[in-house]
LOMAR-417985 format. One record per residue (C-alpha): x, y, z. Coordinates in steps of 0.25 Angstrom, whole numbers, plus 2048, in hexadecimal, padded with zeros to 3 digits. Layout:
N
[atom [X Y Z]] ...
REM end
This chain:
240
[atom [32A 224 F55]] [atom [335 220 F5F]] [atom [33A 228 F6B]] [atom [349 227 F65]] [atom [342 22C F55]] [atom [33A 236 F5D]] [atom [347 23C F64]] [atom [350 23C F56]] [atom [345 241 F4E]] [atom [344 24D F58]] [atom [353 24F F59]] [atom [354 250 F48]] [atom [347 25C F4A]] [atom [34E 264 F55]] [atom [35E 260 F4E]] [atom [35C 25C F42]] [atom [354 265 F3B]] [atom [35D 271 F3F]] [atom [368 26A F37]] [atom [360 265 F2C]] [atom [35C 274 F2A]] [atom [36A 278 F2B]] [atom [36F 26D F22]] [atom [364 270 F18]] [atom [367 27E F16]] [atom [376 279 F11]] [atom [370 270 F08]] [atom [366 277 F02]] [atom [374 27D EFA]] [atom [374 271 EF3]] [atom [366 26A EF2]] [atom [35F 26E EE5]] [atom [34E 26E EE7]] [atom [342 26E EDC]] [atom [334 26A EE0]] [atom [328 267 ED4]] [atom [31B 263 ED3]] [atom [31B 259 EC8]] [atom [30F 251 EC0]] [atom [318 244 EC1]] [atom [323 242 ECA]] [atom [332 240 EC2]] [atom [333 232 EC8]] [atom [325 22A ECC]] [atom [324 228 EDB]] [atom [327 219 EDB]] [atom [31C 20E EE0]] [atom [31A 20C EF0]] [atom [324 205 EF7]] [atom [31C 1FA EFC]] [atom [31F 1F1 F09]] [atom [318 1E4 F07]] [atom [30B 1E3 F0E]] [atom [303 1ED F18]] [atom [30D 1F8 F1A]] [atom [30F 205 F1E]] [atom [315 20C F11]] [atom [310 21A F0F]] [atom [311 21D F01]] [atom [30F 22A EFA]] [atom [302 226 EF9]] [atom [2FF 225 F06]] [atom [306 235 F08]] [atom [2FE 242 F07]] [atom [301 24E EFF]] [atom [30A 24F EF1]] [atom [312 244 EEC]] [atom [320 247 EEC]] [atom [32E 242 EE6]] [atom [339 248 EED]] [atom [347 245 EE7]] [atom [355 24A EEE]] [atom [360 246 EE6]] [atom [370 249 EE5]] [atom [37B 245 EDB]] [atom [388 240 EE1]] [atom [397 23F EDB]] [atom [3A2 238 EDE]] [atom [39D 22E EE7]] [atom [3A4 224 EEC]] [atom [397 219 EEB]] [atom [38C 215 EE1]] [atom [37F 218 EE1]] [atom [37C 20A EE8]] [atom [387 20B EF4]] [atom [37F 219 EF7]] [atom [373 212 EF7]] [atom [378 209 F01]] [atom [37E 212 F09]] [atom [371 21A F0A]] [atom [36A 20C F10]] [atom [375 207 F19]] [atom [373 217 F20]] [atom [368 21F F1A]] [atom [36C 229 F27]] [atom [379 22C F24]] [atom [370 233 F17]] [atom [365 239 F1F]] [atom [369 245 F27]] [atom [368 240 F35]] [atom [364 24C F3C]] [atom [358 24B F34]] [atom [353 23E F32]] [atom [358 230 F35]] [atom [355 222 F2F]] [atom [352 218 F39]] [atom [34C 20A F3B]] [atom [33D 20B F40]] [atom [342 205 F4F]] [atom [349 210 F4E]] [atom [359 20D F4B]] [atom [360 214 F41]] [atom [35E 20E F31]] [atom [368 208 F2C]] [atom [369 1FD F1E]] [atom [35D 200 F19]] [atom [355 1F3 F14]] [atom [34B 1F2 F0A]] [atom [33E 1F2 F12]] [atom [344 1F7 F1F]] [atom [33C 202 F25]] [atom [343 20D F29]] [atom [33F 21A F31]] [atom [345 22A F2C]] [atom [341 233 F39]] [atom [340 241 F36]] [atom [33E 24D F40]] [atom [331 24E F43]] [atom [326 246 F45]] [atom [328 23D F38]] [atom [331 232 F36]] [atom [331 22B F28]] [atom [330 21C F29]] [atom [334 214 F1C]] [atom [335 207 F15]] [atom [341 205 F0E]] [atom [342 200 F00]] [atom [34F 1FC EF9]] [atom [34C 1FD EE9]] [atom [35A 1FB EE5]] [atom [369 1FF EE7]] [atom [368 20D EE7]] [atom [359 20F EEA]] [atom [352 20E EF9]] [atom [343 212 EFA]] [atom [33E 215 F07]] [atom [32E 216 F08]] [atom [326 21C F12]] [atom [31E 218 F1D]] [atom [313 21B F26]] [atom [317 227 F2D]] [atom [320 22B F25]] [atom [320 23C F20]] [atom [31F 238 F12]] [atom [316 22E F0A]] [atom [31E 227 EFF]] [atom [32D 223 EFE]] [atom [33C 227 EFB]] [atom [347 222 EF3]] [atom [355 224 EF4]] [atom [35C 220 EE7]] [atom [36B 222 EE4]] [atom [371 21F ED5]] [atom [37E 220 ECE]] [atom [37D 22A EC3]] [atom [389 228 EBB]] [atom [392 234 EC1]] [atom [38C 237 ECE]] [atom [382 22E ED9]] [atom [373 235 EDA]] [atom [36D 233 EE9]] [atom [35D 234 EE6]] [atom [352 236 EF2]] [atom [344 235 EEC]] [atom [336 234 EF3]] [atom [329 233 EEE]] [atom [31E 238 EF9]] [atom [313 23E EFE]] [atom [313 244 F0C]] [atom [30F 23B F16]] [atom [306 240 F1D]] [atom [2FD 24F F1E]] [atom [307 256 F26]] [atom [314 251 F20]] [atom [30E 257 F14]] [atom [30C 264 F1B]] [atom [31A 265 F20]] [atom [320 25D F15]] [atom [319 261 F05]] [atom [311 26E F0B]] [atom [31B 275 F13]] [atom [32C 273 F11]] [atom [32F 26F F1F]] [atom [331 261 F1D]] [atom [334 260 F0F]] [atom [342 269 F11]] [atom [342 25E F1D]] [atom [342 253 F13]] [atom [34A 259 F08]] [atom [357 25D F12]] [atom [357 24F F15]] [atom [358 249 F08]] [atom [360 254 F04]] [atom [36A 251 F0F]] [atom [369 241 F0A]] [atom [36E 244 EFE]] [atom [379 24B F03]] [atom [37C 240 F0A]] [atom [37C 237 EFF]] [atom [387 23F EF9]] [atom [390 23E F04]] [atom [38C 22E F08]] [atom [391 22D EF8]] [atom [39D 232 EF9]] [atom [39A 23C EEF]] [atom [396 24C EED]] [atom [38A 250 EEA]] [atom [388 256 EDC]] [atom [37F 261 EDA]] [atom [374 265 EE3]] [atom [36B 25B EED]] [atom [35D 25A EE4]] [atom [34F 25B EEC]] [atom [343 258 EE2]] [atom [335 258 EE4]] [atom [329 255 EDA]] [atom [31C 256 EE0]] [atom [312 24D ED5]] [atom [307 256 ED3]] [atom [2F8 251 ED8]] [atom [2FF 248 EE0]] [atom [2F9 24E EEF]] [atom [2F3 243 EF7]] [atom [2EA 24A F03]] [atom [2EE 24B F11]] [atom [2E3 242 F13]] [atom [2E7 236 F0C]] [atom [2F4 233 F16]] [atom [2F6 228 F1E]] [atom [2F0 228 F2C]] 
REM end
């Protein structure tokens, strides 16, 4: 980790989470949670992205701990661009959708991300002493995968997918994962420290979704999670 990562990670622990928990607790008004332990998951975690020769992908195999599809999801009226331009806009600045007091996507040289490319690997640091280094795969117009790496808190990959649905724009965040490692499992499916971490986030992107559509959000924000039953891997099986 880089001096300049070390110094913004620290300022987003001592600042930012202050204000994420401020923020959070607004939200919260708005943000609609259900949580089950399902036999199959509603949608079948996808395949591993792969990289092409000897990488360093860590897929939900290589995680610890329950598999886990987590879904945050808006609807969005009146707005003034289609599911595609949304997407777009999301690549050409995935930071003005991330809260920045919280988390930051840069390059792994340490610059601020921008355009994401199909292959490009990126670097989402967090507060704390993970960061989340990603691949980036482009599936489509309106769907962006980012997989994870070695290092990385979660074993698996997420998927930001927007789609036109006739009277109104759905912005989608879905992950399929496992815990990366033995003590992100602790803080992250164990305990809720992490998690409520994680879920203002999300919650705060889609938000911004609405807003970088031009639109109002209609409804409440939606936070999903199915944990697929007999799924746990043991700590022991993790990477490293």
């Amino acid at each position: 980790m880089s001096s300049f990562t070390a110094l913004r990670n620290a300022a987003r622990a001592v600042v930012g989470l202050p204000i994420m928990a401020v923020q959070h607790l607004a939200r919260v008004r708005h943000l609609e949670r259900t949580q089950r332990e399902v036999t199959s998951l509603s949608e079948p975690a996808p395949m591993p992205v792969t990289a092409g020769g000897d990488d360093d992908l860590q897929t939900r195999f290589d995680g610890v701990g329950p598999l886990l599809m987590r879904t945050y999801s808006v609807e969005i009226v009146e707005a003034t661009m289609t599911a595609a331009e949304l997407m777009d806009r999301f690549r050409d600045d995935p930071n003005q959708f991330c809260p920045q007091h919280l988390a930051g996507f840069h390059a792994p040289t340490g610059e601020t991300s921008r355009h994401l490319r199909d292959g490009e690997e990126v670097l989402v640091e967090l507060p704390g002493p993970w960061n989340g280094p990603l691949l980036v795969r482009i599936e489509s117009p309106t769907e962006t995968v980012l997989a994870t790496r070695d290092g990385h808190m979660e074993a698996g990959q997420i998927r930001f997918r927007t789609s036109d649905d006739g009277d109104h724009l759905t912005f989608v965040i879905r992950s399929w994962a496992r815990a990366g490692d033995r003590w992100f499992r602790r803080l992250h499916v164990d305990t809720p420290i992490a998690r409520e971490v994680q879920t203002a986030m999300w919650a705060h992107t889609c938000d911004r979704a609405v807003k970088m559509a031009g639109g109002s959000r209609r409804g409440p924000v939606r936070a999903e999670t199915e944990v697929l039953a007999n799924s746990d891997i043991g700590d022991d099986h993790a990477r490293g």
